[in-house]
N, C-alpha and C positions, 0 to 999 in steps of 0.2 A: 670736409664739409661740402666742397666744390660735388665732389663724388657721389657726396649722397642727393645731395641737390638735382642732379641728371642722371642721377637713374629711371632707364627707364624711356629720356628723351631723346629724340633726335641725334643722330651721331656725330653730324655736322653742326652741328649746336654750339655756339660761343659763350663761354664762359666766363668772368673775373671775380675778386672780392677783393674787397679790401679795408681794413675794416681798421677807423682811425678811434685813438684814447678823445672824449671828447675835452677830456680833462687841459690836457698837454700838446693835442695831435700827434702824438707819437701814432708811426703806424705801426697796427700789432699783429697782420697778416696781411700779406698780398701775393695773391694769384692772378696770372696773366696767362692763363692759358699752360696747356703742355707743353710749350716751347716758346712759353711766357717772356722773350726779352726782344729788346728792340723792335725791330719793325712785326715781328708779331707778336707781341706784349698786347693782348685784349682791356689791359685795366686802363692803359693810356690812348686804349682806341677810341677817338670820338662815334658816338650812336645819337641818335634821336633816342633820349629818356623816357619817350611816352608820358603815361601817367605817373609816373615818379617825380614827375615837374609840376604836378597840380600843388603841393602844400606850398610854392614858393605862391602862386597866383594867391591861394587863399591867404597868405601871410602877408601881401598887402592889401587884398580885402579888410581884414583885419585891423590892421595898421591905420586904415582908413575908415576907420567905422564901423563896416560891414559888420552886420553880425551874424555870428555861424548859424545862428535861425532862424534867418532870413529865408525867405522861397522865393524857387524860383524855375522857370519853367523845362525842365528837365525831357518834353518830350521828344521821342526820336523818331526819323530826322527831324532835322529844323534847319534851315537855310541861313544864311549868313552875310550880307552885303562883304565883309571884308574876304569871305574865302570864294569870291569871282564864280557865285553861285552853283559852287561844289555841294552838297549837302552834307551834314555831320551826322553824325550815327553814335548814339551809344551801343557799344558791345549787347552783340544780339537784340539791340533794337529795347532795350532796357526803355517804358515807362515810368516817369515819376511829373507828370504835369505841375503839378505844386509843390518843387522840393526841398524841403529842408536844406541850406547849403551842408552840415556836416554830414547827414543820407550821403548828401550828393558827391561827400570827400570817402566815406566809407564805403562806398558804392563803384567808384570812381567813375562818374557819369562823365560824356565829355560836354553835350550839350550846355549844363549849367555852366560848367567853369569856361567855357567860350564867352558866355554870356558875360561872368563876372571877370572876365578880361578886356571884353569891349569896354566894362563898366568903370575899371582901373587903370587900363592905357598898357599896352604892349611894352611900352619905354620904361614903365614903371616896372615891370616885373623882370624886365632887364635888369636896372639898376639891382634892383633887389637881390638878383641872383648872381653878381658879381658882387653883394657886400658880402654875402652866407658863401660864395668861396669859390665861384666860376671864374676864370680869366678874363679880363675884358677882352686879348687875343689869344688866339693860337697862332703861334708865328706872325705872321703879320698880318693876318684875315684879324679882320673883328668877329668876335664871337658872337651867336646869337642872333643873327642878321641875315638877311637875305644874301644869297651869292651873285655873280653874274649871270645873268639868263633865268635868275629864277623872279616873280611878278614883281619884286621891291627891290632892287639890289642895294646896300648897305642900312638897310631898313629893317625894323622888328617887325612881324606881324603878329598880331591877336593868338596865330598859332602856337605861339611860343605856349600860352597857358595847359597846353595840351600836351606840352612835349616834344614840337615838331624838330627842333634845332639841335645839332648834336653839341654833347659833352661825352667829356672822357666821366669814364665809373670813378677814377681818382678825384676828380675834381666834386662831384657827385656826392662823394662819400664826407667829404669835407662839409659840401651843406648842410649834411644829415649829422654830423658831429655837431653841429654849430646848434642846430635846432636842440639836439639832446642835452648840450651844452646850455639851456636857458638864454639863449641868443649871443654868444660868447663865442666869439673864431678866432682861433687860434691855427697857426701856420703846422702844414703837414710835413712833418719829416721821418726819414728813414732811422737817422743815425743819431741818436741821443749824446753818446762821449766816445771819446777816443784818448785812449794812453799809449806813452812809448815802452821801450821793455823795463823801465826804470821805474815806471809806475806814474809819473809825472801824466798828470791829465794836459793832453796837447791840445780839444777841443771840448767843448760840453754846450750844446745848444741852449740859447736864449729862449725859455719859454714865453713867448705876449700875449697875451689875451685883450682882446678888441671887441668890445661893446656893439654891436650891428644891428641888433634888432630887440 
């Protein structure tokens, strides 16, 4: 699937999948690259998610009221007191001045959903993306947060809605189970059961499922 997937792109092009039961969270393929294990395992390498992080913002829009038909000013650029007057841009400078928020999720505009991040609080769509199945650390950084030297250090910013922060695809893919799962998280594992040569089941995983959203 990986292969067919990059055909075509870049040669130096980073790859993973990993693609969790939402049922169970059993996982039922994972790729880490051509030399997928340990320190260059791609599925456990943290990245900035981009736009793959916007359905967490809109799900506590959501959560909060918001409704997905709601508009909202979608043009680009647009300026932003919290991004220390960088300007935002939607891909290719994408118009929609009055936009329908789900347009604006199918679309994947960034303007708007900046917007409905200022509107819902950066903290909030933290929380949220640690119930649906981000770490709250990676080792001992907090996750999702400004670093040292960068404009907030141990702080969210608004950018989050965007995607700006990394996670791992593993962790990622958990959210994305959780979502298909009807707001239901359930813990990711490799290894279902294990028997000895006697047939005697030595382990068999607790399945939990946790109500989140």
């Amino acid at each position: 699937a990986v292969g067919a997937a990059l055909a075509g792109q870049p040669a130096d092009l980073h790859a993973a999948l990993v693609a969790v039961d939402p049922a169970t969270g059993g996982v039922r393929a994972y790729y880490g690259g051509d030399r997928g294990r340990g320190f260059f395992d791609d599925a456990v390498a943290r990245r900035p998610p981009a736009s793959t992080f916007k359905p967490l913002a809109l799900a506590v829009g959501l959560q909060t009221g918001i409704s997905y038909r709601s508009r909202w000013d979608g043009s680009s650029p647009r300026t932003f007191p919290d991004r220390l007057g960088v300007p935002l841009h939607n891909d290719n400078d994408v118009q929609c001045p009055e936009c329908p928020l789900d347009r604006a999720m199918v679309e994947s505009l960034n303007t708007p959903f900046y917007a409905l991040g200022e509107r819902v609080g950066a903290e909030n769509i933290r929380s949220m993306a640690v119930r649906l199945g981000i770490p709250d650390q990676y080792g001992k950084q907090r996750s999702l947060v400004d670093l040292k030297g960068e404009p907030r250090p141990d702080q969210t910013r608004v950018d989050i809605a965007i995607g700006r922060y990394p996670v791992a695809p593993t962790d990622l893919a958990t959210v994305y189970a959780t979502f298909a799962s009807g707001g239901y998280r359930t813990e990711r594992h490799l290894v279902e059961s294990v028997t000895d040569p006697t047939g005697a089941t030595r382990y068999a995983v607790a399945i939990k499922r946790t109500r989140v959203l």
